[in-house]
N, C-alpha and C positions, 0 to 999 in steps of 0.2 A: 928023510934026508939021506944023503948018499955023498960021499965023496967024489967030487969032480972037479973040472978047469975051468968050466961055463958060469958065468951070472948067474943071481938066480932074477927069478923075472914076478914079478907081481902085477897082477890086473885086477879091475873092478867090474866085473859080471854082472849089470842086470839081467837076472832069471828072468823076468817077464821078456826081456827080449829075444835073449835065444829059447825059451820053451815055449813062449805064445805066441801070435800074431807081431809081428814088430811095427811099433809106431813110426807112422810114416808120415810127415807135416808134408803137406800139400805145397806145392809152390803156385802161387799166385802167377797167373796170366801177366804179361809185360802188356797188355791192352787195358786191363780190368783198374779202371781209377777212381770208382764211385764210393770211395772212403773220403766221403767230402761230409760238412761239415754245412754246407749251402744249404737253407730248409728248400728252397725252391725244385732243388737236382732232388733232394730225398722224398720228397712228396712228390714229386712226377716217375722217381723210382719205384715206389711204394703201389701209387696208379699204374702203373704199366704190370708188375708182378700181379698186380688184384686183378686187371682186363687177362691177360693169359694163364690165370689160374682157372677163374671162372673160364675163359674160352674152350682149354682145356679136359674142362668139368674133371679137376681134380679130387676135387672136394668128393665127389660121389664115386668116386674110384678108389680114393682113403675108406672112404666110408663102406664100400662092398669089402675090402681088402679087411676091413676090422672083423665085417659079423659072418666071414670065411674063418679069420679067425677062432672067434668064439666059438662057431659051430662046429671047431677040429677040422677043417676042411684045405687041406697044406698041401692039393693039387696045385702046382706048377708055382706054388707061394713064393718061389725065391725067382723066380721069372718074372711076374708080376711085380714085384718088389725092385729088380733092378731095373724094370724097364719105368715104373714111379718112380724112379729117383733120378734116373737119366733124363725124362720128361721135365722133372723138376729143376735140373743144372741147367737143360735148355733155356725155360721159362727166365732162370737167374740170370744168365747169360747176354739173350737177348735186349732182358730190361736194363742191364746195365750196359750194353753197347746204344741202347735207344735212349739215355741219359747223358750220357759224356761223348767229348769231341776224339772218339777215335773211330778210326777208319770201318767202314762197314766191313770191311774182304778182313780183317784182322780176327782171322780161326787159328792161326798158329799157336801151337802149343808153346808156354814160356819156357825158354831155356838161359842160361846165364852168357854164353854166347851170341845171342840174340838181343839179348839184351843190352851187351856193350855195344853188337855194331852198333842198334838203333839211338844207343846214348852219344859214340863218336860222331852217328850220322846229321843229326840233330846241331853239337857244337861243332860241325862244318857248317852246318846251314847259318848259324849264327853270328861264326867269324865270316861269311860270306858275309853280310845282310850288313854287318859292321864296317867291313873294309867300303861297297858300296856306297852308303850315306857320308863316306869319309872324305 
């Protein structure tokens, strides 16, 4: 302590944040709506990931990437590793655009911005569609 004219100021530090990797929550796609609850949309989601999984012959590409693994073998492993996981976002991806009523061309990436136009653009279409039958 020291004598001064200033505040003093108190924070709460998470060490895991500033000394390790910093948790980063993902923000969900403003197209991605297959948090439904319909058995029909989740069983035809469920079949579409199991057809491009198998398409993919992921399964056997897990499975070389394991017994690389094992046998200490960690040429280009972290190459290999994001390019299975990037293959597997796709896979996610498309099953759920091949599930739900949104737009095929919808690749943009979610932003909060985006998201309001698409919400004001929608309750214009709505107050349109109202005044019309009116």
């Amino acid at each position: 302590m020291c004598a001064s004219d200033h505040r003093g100021v108190y924070m709460d530090v998470d060490l895991r944040v500033v000394l390790d990797n910093p948790v980063i929550e993902f923000q969900q796609m403003n197209a991605r709506r297959l948090q439904s609850s319909i058995p029909k949309r989740v069983t035809e989601y469920v079949n579409k990931v199991e057809f491009y999984w198998q398409h993919r012959k992921l399964g056997e590409k897990i499975a070389l990437l394991k017994t690389q693994v094992k046998k200490n073998i960690r040429d280009n492993l972290e190459m290999h590793l994001n390019n299975l996981d990037s293959q597997i976002g796709e896979i996610l991806v498309a099953a759920e655009k091949g599930c739900t009523r949104v737009n095929k061309n919808a690749i943009h990436d979610w932003s909060p911005i985006l998201s309001a136009a698409i919400k004001n653009e929608r309750t214009c279409m709505k107050r349109v569609l109202r005044l019309r039958r009116a």
